[in-house]
C-alpha positions as CSV (number, residue, x, y, z in Angstrom):
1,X,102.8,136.5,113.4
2,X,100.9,133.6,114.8
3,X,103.4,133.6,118.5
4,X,102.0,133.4,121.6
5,X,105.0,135.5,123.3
6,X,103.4,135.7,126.7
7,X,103.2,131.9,126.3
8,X,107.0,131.5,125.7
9,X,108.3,133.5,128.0
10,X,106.2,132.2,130.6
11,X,107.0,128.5,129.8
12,X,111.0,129.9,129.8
13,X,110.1,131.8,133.1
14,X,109.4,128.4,134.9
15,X,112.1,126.5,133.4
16,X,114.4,128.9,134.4
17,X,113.4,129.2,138.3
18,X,113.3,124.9,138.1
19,X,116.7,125.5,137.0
20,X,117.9,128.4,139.8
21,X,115.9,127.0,142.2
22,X,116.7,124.1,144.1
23,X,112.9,123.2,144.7
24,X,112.3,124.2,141.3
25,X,109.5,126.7,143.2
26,X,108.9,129.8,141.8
27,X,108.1,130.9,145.2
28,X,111.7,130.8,146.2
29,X,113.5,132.3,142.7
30,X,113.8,136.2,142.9
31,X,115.1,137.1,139.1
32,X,117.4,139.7,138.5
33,X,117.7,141.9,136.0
34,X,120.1,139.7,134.0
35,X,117.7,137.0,134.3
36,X,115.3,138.8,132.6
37,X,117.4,139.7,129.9
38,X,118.6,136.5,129.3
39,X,114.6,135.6,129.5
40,X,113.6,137.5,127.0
41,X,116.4,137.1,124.3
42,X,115.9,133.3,124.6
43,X,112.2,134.0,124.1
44,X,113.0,136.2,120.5
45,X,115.4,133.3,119.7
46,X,112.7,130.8,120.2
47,X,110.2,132.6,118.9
48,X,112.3,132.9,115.9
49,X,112.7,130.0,115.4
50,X,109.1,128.9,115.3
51,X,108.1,131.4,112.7
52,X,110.9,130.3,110.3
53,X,109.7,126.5,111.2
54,X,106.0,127.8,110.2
55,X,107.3,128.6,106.7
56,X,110.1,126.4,105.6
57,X,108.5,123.3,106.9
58,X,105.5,123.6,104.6
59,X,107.9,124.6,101.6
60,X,110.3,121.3,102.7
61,X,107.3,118.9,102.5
62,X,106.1,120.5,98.8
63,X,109.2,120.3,97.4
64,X,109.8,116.3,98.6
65,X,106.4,115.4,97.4
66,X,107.9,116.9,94.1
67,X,110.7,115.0,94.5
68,X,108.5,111.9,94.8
69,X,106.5,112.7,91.4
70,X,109.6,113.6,89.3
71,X,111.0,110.2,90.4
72,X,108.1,108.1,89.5
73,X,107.9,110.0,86.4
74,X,111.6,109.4,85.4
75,X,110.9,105.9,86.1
76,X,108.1,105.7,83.7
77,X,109.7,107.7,81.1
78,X,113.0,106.1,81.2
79,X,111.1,102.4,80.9
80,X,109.1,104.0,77.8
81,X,112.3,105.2,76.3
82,X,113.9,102.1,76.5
83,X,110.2,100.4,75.4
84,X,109.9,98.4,78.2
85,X,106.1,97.4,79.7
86,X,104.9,97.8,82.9
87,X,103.3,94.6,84.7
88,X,100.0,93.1,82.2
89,X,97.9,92.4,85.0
90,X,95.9,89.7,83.3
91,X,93.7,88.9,86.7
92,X,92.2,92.9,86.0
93,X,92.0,92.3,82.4
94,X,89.6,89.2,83.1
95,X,87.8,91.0,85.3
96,X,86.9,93.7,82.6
97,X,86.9,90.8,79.9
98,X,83.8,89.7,82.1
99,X,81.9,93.0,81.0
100,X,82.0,92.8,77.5
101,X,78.7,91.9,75.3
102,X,80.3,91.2,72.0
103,X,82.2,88.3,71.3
104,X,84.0,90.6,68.4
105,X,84.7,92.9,71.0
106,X,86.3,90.3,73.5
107,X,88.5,88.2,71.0
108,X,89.6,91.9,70.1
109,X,90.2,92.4,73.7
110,X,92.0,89.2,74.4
111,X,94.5,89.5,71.3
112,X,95.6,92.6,73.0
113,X,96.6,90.7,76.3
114,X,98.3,88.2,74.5
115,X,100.5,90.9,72.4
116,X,101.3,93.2,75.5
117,X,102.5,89.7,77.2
118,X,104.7,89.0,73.9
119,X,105.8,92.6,74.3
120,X,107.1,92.1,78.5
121,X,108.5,88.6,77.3
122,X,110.9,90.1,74.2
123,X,111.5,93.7,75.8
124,X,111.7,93.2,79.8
125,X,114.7,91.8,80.6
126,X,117.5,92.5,83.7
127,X,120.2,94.5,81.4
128,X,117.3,96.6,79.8
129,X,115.6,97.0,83.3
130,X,118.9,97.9,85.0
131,X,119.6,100.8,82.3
132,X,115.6,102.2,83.1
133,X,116.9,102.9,86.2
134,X,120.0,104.2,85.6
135,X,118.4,107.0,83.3
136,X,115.7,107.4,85.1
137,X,118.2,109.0,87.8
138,X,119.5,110.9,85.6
139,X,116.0,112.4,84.3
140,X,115.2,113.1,88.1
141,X,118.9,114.6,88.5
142,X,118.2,116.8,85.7
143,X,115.0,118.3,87.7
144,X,116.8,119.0,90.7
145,X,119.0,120.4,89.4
146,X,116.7,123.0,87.4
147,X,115.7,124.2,91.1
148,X,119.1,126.0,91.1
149,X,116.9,128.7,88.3
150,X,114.1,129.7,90.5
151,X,115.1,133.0,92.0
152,X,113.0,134.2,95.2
153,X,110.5,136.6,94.5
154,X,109.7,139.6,96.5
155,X,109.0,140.2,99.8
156,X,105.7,141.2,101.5
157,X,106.9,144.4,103.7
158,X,109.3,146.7,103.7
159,X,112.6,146.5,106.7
160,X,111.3,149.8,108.4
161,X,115.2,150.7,108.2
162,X,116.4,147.5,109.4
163,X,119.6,146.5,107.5
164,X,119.8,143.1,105.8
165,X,122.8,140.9,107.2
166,X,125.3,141.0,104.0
167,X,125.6,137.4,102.4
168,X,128.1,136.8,100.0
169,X,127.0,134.9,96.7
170,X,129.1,132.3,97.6
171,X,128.3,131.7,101.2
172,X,125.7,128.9,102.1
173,X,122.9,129.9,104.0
174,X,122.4,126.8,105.8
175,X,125.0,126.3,108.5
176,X,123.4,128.5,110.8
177,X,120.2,127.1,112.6
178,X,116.7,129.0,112.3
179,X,117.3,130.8,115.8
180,X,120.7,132.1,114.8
181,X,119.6,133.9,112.0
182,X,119.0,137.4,114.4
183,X,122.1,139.4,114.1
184,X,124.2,140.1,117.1
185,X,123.1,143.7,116.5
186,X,119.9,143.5,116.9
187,X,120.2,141.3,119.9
188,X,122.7,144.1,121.8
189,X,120.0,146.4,121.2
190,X,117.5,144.1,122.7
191,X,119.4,143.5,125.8
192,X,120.1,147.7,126.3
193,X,115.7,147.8,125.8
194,X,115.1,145.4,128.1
195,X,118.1,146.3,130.6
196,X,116.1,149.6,130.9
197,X,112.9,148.2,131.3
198,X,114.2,145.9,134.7
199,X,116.2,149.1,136.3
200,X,114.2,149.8,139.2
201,X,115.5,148.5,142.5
202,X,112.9,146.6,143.4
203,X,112.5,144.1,140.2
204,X,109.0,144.7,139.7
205,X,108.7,143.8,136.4
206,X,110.9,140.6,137.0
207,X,108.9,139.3,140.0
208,X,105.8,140.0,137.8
209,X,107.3,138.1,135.1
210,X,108.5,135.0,137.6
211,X,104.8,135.2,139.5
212,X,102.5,136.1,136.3
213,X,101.2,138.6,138.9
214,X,97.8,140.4,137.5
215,X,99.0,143.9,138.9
216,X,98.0,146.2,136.2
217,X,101.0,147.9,135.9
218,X,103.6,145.1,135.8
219,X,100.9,143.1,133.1
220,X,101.1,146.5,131.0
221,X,104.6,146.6,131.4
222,X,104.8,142.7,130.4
223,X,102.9,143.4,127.5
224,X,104.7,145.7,126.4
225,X,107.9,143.9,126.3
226,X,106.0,141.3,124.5
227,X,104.8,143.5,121.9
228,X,108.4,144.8,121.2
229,X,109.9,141.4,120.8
230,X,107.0,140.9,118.2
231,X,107.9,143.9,116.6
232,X,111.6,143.4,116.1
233,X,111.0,139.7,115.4
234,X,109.0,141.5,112.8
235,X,111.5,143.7,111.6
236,X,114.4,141.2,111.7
237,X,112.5,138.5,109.7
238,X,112.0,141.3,107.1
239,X,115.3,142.2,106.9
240,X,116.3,138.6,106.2
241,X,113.1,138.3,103.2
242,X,114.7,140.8,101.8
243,X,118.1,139.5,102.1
244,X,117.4,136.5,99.4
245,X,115.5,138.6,97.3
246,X,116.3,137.6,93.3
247,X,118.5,135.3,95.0
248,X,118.7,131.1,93.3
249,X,119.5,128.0,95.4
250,X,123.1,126.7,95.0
251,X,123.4,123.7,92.6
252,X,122.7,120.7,94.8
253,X,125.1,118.1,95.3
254,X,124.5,115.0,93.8
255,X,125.8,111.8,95.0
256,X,126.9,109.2,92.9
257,X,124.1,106.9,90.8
258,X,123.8,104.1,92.7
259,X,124.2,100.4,91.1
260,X,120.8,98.1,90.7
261,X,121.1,95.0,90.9
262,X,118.5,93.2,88.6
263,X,118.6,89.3,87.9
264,X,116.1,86.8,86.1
265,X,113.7,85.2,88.3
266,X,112.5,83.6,85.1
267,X,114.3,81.8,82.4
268,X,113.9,83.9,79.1
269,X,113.8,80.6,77.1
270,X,111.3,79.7,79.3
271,X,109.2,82.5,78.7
272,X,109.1,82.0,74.9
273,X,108.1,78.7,75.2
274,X,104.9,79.7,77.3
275,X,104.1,82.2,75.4
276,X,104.1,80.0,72.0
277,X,102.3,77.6,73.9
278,X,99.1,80.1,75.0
279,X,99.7,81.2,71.1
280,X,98.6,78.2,69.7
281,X,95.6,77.8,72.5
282,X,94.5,81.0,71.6
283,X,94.0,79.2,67.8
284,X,92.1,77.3,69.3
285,X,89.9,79.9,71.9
286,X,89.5,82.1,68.4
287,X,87.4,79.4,66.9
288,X,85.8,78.4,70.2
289,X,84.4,82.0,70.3
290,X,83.3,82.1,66.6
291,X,81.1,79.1,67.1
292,X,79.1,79.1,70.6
293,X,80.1,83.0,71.1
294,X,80.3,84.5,74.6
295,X,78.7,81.5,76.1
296,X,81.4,80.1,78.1
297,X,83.7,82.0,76.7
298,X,85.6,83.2,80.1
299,X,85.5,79.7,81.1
300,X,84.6,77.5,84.1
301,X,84.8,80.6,86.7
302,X,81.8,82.1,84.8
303,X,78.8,81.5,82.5
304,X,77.4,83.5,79.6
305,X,75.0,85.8,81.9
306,X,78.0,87.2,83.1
307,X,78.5,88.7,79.7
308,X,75.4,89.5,79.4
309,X,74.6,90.8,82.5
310,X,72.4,87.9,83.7
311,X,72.3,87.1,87.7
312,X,70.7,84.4,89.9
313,X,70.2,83.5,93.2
314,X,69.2,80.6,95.4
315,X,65.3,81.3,96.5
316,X,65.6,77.6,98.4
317,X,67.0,75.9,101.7
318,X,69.0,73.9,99.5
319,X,69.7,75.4,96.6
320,X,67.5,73.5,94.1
321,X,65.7,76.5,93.0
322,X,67.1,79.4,91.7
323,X,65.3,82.9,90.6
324,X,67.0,84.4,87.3
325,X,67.2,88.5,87.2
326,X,68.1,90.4,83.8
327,X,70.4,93.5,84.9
328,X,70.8,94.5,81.3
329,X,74.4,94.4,79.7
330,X,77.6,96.2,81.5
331,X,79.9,96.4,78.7
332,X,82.4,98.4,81.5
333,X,81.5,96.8,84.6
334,X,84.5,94.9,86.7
335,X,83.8,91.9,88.4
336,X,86.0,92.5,91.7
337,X,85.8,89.1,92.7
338,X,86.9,87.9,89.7
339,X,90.2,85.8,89.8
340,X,92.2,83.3,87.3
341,X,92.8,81.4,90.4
342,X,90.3,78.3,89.4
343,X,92.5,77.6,86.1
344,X,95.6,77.9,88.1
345,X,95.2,75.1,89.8
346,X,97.6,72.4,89.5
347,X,96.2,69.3,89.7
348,X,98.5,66.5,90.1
349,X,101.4,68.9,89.7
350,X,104.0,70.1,92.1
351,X,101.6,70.7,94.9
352,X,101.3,74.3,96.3
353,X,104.1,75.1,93.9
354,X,102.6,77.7,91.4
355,X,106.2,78.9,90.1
356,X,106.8,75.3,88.2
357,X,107.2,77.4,84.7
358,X,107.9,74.0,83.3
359,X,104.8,71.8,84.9
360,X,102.7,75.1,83.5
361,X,104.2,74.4,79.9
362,X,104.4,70.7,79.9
363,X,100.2,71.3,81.0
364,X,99.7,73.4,77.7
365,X,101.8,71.1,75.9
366,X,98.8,68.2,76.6
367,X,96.2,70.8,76.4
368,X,96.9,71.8,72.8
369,X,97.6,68.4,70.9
370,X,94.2,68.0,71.6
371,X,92.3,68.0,68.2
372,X,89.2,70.7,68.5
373,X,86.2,69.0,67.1
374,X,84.2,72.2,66.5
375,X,80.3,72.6,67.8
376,X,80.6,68.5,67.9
377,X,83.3,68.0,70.2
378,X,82.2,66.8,73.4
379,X,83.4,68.4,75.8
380,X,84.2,72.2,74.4
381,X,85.3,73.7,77.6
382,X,88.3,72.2,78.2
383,X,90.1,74.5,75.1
384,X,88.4,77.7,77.0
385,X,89.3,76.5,80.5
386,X,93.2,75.6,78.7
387,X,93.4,79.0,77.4
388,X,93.0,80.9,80.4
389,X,94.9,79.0,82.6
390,X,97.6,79.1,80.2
391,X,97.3,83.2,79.8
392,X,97.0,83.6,83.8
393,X,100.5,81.3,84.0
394,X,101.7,83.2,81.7
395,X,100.7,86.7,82.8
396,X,102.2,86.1,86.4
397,X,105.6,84.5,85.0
398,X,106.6,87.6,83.1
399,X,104.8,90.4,85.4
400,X,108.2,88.8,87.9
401,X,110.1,87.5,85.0
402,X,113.2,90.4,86.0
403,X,113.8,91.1,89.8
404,X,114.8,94.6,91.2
405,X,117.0,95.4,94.4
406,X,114.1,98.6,94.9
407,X,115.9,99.6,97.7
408,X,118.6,101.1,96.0
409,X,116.1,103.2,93.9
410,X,114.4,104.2,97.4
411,X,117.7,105.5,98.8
412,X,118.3,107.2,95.5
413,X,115.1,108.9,95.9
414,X,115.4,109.9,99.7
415,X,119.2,111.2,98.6
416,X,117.5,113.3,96.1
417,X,115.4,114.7,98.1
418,X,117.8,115.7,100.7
419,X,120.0,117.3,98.2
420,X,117.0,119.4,97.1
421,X,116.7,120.4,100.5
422,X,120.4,120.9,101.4
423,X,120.4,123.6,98.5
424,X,116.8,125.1,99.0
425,X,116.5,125.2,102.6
426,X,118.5,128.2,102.9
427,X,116.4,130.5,101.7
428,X,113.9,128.9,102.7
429,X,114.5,129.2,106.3
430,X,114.7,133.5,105.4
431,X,111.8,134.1,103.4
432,X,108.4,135.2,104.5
433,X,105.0,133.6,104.1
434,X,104.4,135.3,100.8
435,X,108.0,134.4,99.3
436,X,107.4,130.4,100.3
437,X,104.2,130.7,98.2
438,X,105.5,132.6,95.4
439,X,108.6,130.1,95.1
440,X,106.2,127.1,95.6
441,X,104.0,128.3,92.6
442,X,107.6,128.4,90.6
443,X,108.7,124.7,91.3
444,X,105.3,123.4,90.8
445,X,105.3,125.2,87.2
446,X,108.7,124.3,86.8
447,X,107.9,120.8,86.9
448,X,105.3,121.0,84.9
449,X,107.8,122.2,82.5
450,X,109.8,119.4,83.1
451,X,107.1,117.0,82.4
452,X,106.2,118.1,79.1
């Protein structure tokens, strides 16, 4: 066991003399033997304590980052059960758009924005978002609860003939704190050892204690009595491994499901109308693409070598001259600093307004009565430029279109946690170094179970 006895009892040494002594010198504190005693009990309680804390801790912080992934798992199963989409994203997907080489491949590409947005706009909306969560703490419930199967395994020694403290089924483990866990027993038979090791007249071994005093004898003797609190906090911590052997955490209690509140932040109707709007421009993009192909096909942010993996860069003070560089074509590259921003902007609309869902459909409204002339029309860009900065609107409108009080799904995830604890912890705070690892090895397994 990884305690520096010595350490403790000389760090309780001086707080005890600073406590005795009204200069808080050690100088003027002559222990007796009941100070000694009490010394060194306090020392096995505290050192118990820190070798429970060296297992359970590390078992507490696996089984809440457990906690954590079952929750965001629930979450995303309970939306899929309910076929609700996540956010599209559409600033990512033009970034990828931005990669691709075949103008097949990108109206392909594109469609499939423009069906996952119909998908958020007729699926996501605040009663069907509201009922996600709902079941999604119920999915998580159901996994904590499942903890209540996973009996401890054995232990790693043997008790040496000490006798496990007798806990009834029944009886929670976990009002006692980790240093109460040593019986009275064993610490009556601790105070008659080290009554007997303080009996001369003289308080050798005390004053040794008090001074840290390098006198062999008294430093063998000290180490001694450091070597048997090690030994019985040995034996004691086996005696309580053994105690929870085969034993199963208590069914946690589970607090209520809390209520989420979820309200439109969009107007559905609104929605719809967008989305028919970018619809009818994407008509239009379609036959944009089949005539003049990928050249500027992602509109005024970039030009056709961006597709196909053309670069240049200014080789003059002023910018008139300009060296081109082939790269080759990235079908899968992402441009990072690519952003719909430039076709967002609302010029000679509602200022630095950008959540105007009506300006944004009134705009696409204008944008689409006008006629596409084919390779003739003269100016061919505007239908490209239209159709992304109606997709972008539309992309951020429903990726908030439904807003979610998270915090109540937070607390619901922090109660969780603590109920996993509350019925864990127990035996936790008993079992030895090999039992924590054995009964982590079950969860994780379990919730893979679960996951399936």
């Amino acid at each position: 066991m990884s305690v520096d006895v010595a350490q403790v009892v000389s760090d309780l040494t001086s707080k005890m003399a600073q406590a005795k002594s009204p200069l808080g010198d050690l100088e003027d504190w002559q222990p007796s033997p009941v100070d000694v005693q009490m010394l060194f009990l306090e020392a096995l309680r505290l050192c118990v304590s820190i070798n429970v804390d060296s297992v359970a801790s590390p078992l507490r912080q696996h089984l809440d980052d457990l906690v954590d992934t079952c929750c965001k798992v629930s979450l995303a199963r309970a939306r899929r059960e309910l076929e609700l989409v996540g956010p599209a994203k559409v600033d990512d997907r033009y970034g990828a758009h931005l990669g691709v080489d075949s103008s097949e491949l990108l109206l392909r590409r594109v469609e499939q924005t423009v069906a996952y947005l119909r998908l958020s706009v007729g699926k996501n909306n605040p009663d069907a978002m509201g009922r996600a969560y709902v079941r999604a703490c119920e999915l998580a419930e159901g996994f904590v609860l499942r903890l209540s199967s996973v009996p401890v395994g054995e232990a790693t020694e043997s008790a040496d003939g000490v006798r496990a403290p007798d806990v009834p089924d029944d009886e929670s483990l976990g009002e006692s704190r980790p240093e109460e866990l040593v019986s009275d027993e064993h610490f009556r038979r601790l105070s008659r050892m080290f009554v007997s090791s303080v009996d001369d007249d003289e308080g050798t071994l005390s004053r040794s204690i008090a001074e840290r005093d390098d006198r062999h004898a008294e430093t063998e003797r000290f180490g001694r009595a450091c070597d048997a609190i090690l030994e019985e906090l040995r034996r004691v911590r086996t005696a309580d491994a053994r105690s929870v052997v085969a034993r199963s955490a208590k069914a946690p209690s589970l607090s209520k499901v809390p209520r989420f509140s979820c309200s439109s932040k969009v107007p559905h109707e609104k929605l719809v109308e967008l989305l028919l709007e970018v619809e009818r421009s994407l008509v239009t993009y379609r036959r944009y693409v089949t005539d003049f192909g990928l050249m500027g096909a992602m509109g005024g942010y970039a030009g056709a070598s961006d597709c196909a993996g053309w670069s240049r860069r200014s080789t003059g003070w002023c910018d008139e001259y300009f060296e081109a560089h082939y790269s080759g074509a990235l079908p899968q590259s992402r441009h990072r600093d690519a952003s719909l921003d430039y076709f967002s902007e609302e010029i000679g609309g509602p200022g630095d307004d950008q959540d105007d869902i009506d300006f944004a459909i009134d705009r696409m409204r204008k944008f689409n009565v006008i006629r596409y002339e084919g390779i003739l029309d003269p100016d061919p860009s505007r239908y490209v430029n239209a159709f992304w900065y109606g997709l972008s609107k539309l992309g951020r409108f429903a990726d908030c279109a439904v807003e979610v009080d998270e915090s109540a799904w937070g607390d619901f995830c922090v109660a969780l946690k603590k109920a996993a604890w509350t019925s864990v912890g127990p035996l936790a705070a008993r079992m030895d170094e090999k039992q924590a690892k054995d009964y982590t090895e079950a969860v994780d397994k379990l919730l893979g179970e679960w996951m399936v």
